[in-house]
Biopython code that builds the backbone (N, CA, C, O; Angstrom):
import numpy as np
from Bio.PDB.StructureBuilder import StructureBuilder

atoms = [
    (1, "UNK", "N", (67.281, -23.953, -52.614)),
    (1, "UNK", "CA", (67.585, -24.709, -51.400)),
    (1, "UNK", "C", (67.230, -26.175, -51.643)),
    (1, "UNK", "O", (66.154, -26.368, -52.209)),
    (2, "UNK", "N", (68.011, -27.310, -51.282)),
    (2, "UNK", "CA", (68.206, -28.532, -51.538)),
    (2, "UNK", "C", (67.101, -29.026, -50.178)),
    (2, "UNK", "O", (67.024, -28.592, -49.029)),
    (3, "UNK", "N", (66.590, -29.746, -50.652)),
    (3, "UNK", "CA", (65.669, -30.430, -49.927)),
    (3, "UNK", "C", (66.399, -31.366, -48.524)),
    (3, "UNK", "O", (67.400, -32.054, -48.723)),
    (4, "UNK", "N", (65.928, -31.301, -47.512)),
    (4, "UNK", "CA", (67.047, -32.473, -46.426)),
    (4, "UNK", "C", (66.507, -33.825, -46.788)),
    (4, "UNK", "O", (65.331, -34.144, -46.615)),
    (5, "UNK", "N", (67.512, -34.669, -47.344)),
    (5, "UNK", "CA", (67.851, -35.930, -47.986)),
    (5, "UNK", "C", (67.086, -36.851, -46.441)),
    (5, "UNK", "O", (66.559, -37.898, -46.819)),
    (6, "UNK", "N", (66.939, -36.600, -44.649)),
    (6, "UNK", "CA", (66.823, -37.304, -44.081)),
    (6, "UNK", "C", (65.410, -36.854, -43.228)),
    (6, "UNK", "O", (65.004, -37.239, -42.132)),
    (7, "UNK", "N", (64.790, -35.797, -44.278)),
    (7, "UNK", "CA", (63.364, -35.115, -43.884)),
    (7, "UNK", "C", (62.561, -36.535, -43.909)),
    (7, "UNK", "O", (62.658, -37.119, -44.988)),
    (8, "UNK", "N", (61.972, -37.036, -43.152)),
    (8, "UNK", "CA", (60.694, -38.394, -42.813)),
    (8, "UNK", "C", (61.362, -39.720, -42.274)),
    (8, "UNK", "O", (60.856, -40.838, -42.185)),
    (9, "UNK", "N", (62.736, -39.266, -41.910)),
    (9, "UNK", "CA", (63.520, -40.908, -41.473)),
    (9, "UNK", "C", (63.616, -40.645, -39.709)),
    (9, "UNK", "O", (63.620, -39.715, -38.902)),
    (10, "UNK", "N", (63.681, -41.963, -39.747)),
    (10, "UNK", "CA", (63.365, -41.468, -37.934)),
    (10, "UNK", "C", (65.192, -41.066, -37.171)),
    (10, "UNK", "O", (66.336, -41.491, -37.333)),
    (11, "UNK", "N", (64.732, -40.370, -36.610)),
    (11, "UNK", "CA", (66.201, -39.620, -35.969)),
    (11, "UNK", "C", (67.459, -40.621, -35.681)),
    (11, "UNK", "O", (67.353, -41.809, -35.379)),
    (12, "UNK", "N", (68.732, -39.850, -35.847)),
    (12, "UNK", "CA", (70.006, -41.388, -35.948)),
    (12, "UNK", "C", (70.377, -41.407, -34.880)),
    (12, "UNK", "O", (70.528, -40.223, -34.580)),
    (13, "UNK", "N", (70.748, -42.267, -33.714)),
    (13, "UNK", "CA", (71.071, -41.961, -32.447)),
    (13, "UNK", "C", (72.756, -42.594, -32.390)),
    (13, "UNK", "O", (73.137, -43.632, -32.930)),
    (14, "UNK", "N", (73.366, -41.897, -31.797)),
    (14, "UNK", "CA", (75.099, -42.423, -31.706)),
    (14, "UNK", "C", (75.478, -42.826, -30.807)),
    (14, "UNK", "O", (74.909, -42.138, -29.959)),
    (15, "UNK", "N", (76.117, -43.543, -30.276)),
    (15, "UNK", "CA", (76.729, -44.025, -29.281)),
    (15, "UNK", "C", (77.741, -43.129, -28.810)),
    (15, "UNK", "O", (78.121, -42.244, -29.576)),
    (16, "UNK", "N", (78.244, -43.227, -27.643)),
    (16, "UNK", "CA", (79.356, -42.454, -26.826)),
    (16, "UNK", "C", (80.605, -42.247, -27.878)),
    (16, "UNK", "O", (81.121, -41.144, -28.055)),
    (17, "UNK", "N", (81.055, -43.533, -28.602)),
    (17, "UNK", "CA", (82.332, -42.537, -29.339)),
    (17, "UNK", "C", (82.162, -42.257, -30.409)),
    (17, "UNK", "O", (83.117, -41.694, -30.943)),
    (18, "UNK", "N", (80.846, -42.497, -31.309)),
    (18, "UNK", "CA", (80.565, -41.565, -32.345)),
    (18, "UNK", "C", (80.340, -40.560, -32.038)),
    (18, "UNK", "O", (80.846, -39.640, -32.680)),
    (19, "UNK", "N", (79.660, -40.337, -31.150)),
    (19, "UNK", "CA", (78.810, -38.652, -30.606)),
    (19, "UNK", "C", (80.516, -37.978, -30.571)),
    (19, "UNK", "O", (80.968, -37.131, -31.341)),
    (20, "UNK", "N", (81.173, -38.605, -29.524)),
    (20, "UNK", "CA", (82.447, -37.696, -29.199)),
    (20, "UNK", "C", (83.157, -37.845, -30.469)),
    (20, "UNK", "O", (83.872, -36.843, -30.474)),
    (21, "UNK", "N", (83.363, -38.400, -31.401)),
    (21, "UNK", "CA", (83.830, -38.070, -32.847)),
    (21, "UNK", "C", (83.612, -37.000, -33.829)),
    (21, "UNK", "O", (84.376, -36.220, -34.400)),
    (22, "UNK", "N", (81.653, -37.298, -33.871)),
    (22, "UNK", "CA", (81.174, -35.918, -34.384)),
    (22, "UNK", "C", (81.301, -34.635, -33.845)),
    (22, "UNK", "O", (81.460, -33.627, -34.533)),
    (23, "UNK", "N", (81.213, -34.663, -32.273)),
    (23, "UNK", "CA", (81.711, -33.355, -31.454)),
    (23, "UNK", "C", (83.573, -32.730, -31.327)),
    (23, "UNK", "O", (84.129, -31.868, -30.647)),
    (24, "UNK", "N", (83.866, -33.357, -31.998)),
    (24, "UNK", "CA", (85.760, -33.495, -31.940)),
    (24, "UNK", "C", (86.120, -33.751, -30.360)),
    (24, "UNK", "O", (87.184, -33.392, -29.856)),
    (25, "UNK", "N", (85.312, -34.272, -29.819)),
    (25, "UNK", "CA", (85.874, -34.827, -28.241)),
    (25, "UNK", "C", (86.454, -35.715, -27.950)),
    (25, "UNK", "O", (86.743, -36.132, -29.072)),
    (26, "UNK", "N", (86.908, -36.420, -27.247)),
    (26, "UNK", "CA", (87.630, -37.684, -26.670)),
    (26, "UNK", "C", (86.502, -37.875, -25.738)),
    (26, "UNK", "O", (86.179, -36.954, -24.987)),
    (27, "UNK", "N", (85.576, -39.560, -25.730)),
    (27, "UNK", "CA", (84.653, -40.378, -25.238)),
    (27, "UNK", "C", (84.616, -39.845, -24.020)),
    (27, "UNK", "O", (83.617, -39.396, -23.459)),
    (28, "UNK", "N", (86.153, -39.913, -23.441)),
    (28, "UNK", "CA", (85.944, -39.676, -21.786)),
    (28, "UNK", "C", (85.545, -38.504, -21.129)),
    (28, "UNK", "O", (85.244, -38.410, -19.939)),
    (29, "UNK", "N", (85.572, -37.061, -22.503)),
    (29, "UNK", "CA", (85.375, -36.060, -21.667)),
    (29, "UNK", "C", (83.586, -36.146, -22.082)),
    (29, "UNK", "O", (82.827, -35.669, -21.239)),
    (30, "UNK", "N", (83.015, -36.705, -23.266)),
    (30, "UNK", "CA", (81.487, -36.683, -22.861)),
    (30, "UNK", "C", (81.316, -37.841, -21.758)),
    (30, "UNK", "O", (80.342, -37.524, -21.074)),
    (31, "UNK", "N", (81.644, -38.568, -21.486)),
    (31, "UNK", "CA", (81.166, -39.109, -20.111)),
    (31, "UNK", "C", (81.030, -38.673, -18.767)),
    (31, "UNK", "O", (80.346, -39.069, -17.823)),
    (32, "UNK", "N", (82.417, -37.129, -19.022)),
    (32, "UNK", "CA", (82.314, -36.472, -17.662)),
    (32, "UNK", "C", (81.257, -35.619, -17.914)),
    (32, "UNK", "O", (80.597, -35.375, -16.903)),
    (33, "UNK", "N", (80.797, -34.969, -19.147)),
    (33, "UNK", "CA", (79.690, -34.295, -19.021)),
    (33, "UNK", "C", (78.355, -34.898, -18.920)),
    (33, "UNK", "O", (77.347, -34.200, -18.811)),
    (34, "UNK", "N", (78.331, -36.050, -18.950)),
    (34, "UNK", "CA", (77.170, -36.822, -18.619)),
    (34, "UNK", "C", (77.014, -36.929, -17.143)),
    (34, "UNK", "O", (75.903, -36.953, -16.615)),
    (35, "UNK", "N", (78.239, -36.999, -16.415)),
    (35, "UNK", "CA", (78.375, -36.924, -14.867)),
    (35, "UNK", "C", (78.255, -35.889, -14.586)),
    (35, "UNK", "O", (77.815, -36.089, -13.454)),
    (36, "UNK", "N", (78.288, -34.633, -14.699)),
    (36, "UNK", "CA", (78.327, -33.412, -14.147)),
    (36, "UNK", "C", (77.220, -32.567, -14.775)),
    (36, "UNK", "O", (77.166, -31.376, -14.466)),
    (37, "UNK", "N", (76.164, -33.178, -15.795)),
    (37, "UNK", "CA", (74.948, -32.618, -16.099)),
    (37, "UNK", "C", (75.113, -31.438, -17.143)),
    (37, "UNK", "O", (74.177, -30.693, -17.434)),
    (38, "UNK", "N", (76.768, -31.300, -17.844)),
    (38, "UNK", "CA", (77.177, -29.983, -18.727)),
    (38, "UNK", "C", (76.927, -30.707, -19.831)),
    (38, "UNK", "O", (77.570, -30.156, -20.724)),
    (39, "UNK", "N", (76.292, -31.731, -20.320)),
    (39, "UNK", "CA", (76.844, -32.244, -21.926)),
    (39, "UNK", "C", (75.201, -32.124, -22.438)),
    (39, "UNK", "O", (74.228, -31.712, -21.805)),
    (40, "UNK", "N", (75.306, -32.709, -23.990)),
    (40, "UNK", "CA", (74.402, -32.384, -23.997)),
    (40, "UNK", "C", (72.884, -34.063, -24.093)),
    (40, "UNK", "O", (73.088, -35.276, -24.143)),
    (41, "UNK", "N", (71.707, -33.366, -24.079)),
    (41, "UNK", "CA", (71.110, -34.441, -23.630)),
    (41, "UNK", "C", (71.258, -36.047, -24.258)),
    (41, "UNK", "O", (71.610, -36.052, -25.437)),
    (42, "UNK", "N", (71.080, -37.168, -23.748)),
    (42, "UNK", "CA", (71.350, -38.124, -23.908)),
    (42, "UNK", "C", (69.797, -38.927, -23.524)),
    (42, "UNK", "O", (68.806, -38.423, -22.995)),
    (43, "UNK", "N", (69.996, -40.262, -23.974)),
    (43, "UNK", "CA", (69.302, -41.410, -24.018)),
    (43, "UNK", "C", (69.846, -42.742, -23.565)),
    (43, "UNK", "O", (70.800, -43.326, -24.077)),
    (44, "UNK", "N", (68.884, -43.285, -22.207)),
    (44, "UNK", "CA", (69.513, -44.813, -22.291)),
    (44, "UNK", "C", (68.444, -45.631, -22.494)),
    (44, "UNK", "O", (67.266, -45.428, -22.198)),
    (45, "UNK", "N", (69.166, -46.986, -23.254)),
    (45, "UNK", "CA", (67.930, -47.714, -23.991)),
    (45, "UNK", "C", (69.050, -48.975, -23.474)),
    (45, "UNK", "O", (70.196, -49.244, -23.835)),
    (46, "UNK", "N", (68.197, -49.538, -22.541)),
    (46, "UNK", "CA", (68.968, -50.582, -21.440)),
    (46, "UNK", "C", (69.949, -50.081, -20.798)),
    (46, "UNK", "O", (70.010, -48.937, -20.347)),
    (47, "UNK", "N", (70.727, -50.892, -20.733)),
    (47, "UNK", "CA", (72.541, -50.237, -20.145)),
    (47, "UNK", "C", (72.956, -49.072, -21.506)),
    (47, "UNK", "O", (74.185, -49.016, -21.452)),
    (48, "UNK", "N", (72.611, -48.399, -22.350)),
    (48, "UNK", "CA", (73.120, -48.017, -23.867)),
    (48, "UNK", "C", (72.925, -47.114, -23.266)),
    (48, "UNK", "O", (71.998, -47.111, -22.456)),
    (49, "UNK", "N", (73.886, -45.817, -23.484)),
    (49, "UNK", "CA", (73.812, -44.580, -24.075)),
    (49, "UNK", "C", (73.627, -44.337, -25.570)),
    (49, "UNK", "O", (74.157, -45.027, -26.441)),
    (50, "UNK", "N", (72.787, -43.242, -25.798)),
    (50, "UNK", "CA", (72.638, -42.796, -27.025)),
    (50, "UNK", "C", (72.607, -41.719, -27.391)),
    (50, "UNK", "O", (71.769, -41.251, -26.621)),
    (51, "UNK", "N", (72.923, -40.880, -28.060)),
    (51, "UNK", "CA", (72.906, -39.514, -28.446)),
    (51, "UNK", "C", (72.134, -38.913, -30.004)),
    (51, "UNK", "O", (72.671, -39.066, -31.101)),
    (52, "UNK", "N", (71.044, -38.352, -29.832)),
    (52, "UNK", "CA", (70.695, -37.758, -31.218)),
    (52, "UNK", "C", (71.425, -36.894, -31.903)),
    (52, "UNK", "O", (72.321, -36.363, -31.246)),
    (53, "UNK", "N", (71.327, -36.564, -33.073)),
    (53, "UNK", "CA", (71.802, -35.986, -33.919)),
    (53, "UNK", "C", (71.967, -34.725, -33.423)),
    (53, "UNK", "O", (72.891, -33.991, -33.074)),
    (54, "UNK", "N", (70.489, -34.704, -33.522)),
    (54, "UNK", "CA", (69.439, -33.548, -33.202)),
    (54, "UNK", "C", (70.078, -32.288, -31.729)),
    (54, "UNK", "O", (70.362, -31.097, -31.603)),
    (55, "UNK", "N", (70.014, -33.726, -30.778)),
    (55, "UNK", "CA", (70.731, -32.852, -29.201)),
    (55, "UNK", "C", (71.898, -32.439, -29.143)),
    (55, "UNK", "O", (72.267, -31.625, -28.297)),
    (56, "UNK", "N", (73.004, -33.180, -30.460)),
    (56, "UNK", "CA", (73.945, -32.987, -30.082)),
    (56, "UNK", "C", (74.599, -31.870, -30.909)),
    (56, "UNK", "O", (75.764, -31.552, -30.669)),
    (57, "UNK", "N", (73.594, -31.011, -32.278)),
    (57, "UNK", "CA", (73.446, -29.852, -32.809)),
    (57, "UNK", "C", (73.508, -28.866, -31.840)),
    (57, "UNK", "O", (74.301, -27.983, -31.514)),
    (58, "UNK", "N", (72.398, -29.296, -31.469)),
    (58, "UNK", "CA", (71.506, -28.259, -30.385)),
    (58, "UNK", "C", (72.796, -28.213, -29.261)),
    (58, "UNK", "O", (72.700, -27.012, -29.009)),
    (59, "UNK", "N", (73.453, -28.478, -28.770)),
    (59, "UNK", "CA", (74.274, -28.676, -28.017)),
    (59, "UNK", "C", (75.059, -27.556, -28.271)),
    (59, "UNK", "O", (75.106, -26.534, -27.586)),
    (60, "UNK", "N", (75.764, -27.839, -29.447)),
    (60, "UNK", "CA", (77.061, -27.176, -30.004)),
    (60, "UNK", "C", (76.241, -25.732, -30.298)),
    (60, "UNK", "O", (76.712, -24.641, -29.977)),
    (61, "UNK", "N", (74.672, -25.937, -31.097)),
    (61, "UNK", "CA", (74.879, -24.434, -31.131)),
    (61, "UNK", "C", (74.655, -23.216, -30.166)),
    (61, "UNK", "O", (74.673, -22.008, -30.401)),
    (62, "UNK", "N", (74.397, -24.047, -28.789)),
    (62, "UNK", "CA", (74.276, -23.422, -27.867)),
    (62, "UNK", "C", (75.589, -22.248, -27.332)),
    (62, "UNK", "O", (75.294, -21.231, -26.705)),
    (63, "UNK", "N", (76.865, -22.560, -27.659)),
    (63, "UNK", "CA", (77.700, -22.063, -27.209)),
    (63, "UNK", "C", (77.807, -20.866, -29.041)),
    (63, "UNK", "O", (78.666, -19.996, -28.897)),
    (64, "UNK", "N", (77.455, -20.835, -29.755)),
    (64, "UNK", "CA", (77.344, -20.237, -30.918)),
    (64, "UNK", "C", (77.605, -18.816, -30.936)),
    (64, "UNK", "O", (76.670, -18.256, -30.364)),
    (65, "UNK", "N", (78.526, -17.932, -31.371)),
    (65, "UNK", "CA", (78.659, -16.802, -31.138)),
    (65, "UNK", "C", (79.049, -15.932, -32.427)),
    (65, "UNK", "O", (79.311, -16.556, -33.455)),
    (66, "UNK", "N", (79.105, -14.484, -32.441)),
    (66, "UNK", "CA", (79.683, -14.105, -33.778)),
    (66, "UNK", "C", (80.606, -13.283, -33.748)),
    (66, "UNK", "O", (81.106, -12.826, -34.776)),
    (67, "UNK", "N", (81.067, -12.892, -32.287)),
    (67, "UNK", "CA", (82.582, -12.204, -32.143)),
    (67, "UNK", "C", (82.852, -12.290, -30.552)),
    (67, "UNK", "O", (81.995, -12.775, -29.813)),
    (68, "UNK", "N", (83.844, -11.894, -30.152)),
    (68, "UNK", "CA", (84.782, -12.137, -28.847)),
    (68, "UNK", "C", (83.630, -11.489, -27.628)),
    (68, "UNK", "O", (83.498, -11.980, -26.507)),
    (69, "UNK", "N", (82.747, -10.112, -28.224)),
    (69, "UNK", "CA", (82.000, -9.554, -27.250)),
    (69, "UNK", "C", (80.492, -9.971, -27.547)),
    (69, "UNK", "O", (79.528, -9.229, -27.358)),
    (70, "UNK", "N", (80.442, -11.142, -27.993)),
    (70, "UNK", "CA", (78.350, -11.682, -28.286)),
    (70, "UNK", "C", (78.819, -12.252, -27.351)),
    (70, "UNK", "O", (79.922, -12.752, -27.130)),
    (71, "UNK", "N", (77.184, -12.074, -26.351)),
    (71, "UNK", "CA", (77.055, -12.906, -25.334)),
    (71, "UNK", "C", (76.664, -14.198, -25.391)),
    (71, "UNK", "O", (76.585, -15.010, -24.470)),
    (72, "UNK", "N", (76.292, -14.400, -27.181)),
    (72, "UNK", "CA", (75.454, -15.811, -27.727)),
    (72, "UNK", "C", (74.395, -15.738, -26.927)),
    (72, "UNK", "O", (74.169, -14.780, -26.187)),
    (73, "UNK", "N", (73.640, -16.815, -27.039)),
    (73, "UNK", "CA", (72.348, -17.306, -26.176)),
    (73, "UNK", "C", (72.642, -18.261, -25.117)),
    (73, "UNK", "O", (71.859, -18.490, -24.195)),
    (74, "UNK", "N", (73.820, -18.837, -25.262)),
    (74, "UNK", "CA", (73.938, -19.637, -24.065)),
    (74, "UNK", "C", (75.377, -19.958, -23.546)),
    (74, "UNK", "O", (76.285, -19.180, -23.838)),
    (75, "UNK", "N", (75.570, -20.825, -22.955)),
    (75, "UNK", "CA", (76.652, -21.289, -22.337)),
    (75, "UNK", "C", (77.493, -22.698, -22.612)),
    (75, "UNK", "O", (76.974, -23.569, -21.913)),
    (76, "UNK", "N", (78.614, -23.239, -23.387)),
    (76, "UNK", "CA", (78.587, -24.556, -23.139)),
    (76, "UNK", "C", (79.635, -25.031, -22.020)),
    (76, "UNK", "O", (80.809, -25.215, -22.343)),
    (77, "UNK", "N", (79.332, -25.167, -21.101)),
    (77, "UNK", "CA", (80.529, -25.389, -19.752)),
    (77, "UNK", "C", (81.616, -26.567, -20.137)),
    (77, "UNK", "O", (81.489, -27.540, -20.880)),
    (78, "UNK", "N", (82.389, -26.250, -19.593)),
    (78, "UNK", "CA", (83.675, -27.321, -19.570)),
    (78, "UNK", "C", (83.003, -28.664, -18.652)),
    (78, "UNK", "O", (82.184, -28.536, -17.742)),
    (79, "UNK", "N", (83.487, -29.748, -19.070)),
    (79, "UNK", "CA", (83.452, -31.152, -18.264)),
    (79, "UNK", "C", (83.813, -31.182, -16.946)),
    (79, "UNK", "O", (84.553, -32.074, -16.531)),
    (80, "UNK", "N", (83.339, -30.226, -16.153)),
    (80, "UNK", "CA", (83.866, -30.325, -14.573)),
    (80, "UNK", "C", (82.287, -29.876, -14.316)),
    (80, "UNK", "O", (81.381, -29.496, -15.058)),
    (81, "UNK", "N", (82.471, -30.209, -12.301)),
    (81, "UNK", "CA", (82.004, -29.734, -11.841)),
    (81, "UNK", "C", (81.507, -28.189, -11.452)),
    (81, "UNK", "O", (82.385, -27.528, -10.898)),
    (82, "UNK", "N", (80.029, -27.410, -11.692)),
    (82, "UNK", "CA", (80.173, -25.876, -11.626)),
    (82, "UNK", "C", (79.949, -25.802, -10.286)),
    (82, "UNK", "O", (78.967, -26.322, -9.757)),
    (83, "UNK", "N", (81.172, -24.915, -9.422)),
    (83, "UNK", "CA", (80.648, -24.369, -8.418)),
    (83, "UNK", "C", (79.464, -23.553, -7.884)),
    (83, "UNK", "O", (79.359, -22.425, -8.365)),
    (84, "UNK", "N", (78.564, -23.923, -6.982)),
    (84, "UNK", "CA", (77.649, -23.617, -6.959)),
    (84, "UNK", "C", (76.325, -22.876, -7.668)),
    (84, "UNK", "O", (75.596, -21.932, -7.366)),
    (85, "UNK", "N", (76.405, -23.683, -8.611)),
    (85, "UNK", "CA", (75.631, -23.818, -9.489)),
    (85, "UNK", "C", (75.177, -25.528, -9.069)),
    (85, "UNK", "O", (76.047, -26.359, -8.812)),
    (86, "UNK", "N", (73.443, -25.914, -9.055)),
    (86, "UNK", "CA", (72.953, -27.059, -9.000)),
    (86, "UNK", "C", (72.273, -27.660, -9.883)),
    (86, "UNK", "O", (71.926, -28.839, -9.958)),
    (87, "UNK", "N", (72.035, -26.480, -10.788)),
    (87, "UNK", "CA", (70.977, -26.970, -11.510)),
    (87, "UNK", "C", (71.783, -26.155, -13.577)),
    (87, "UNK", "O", (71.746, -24.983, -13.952)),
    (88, "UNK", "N", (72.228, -27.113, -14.175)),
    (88, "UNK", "CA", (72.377, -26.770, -15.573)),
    (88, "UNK", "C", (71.605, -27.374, -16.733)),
    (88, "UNK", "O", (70.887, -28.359, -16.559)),
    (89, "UNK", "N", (71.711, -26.939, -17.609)),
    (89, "UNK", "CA", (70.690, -27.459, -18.608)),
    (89, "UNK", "C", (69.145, -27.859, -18.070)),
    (89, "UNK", "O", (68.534, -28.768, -18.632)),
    (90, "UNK", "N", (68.675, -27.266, -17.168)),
    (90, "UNK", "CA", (67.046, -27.450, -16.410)),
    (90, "UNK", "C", (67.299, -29.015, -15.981)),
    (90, "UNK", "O", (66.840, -29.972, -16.605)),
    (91, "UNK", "N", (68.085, -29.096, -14.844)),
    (91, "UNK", "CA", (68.743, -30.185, -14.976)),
    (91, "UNK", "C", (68.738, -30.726, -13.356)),
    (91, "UNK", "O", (69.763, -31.388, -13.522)),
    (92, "UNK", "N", (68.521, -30.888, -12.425)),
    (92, "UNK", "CA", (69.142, -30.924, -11.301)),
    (92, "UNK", "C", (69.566, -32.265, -10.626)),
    (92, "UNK", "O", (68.837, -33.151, -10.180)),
    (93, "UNK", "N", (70.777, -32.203, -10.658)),
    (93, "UNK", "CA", (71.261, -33.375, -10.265)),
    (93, "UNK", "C", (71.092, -34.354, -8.892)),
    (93, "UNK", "O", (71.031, -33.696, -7.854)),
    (94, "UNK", "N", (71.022, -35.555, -8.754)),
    (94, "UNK", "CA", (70.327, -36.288, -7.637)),
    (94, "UNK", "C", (71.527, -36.594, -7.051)),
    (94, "UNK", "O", (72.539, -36.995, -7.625)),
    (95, "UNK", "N", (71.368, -36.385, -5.870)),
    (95, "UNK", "CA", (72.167, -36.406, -4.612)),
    (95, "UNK", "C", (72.442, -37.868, -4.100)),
    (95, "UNK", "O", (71.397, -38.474, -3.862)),
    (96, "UNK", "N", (73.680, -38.632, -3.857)),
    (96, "UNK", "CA", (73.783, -39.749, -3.213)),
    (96, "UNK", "C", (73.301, -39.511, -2.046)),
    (96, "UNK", "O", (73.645, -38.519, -1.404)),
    (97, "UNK", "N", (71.965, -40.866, -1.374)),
    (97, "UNK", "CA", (71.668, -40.681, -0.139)),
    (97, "UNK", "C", (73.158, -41.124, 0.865)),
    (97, "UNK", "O", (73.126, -41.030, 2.092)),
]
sb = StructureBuilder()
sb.init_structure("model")
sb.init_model(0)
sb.init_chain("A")
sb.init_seg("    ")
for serial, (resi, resn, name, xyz) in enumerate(atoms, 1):
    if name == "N":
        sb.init_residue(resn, " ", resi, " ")
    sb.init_atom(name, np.array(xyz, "f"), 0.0, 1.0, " ", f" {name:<3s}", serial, name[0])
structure = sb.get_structure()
């Protein structure tokens, strides 16, 4: 086993259309999952979004499965709103007053 070439470097963070590049997405549908609390976790550093490597693994392998009937371990929802459902990813979204 090959040693990881990026074991002691500090984590790479991506911006909105790299992240959606590495994920094969189009920018706009991770922005709707940033609005609707389905994507996966993010970072803002000023006005910046950022995305780790790391979350956005963890993301993908959440929906991870090994045939049509594994229940996998988790869920990755589509870019919409879930009906009544409030709370995803331990997540709960803040209400316009």
């Amino acid at each position: 086993m090959m040693p990881d070439p990026l074991a002691g470097m500090p984590p790479r963070y991506l911006r909105t259309p790299e992240a959606a590049r590495f994920l094969s997405l189009s920018g706009r549908t991770l922005e709707k999952h940033r609005t609707y609390g389905t994507g996966p976790r993010y970072r803002k550093l000023g006005g910046r979004v950022v995305y780790a490597l790391e979350d956005l693994q963890e993301w993908v392998s959440t929906g991870a499965k090994q045939s049509t009937s594994d229940p996998g371990i988790g869920t990755v929802f589509p870019a919409k709103r879930i009906a009544g459902n409030t709370q995803v990813h331990g997540v709960v979204p803040r209400r316009r007053a």
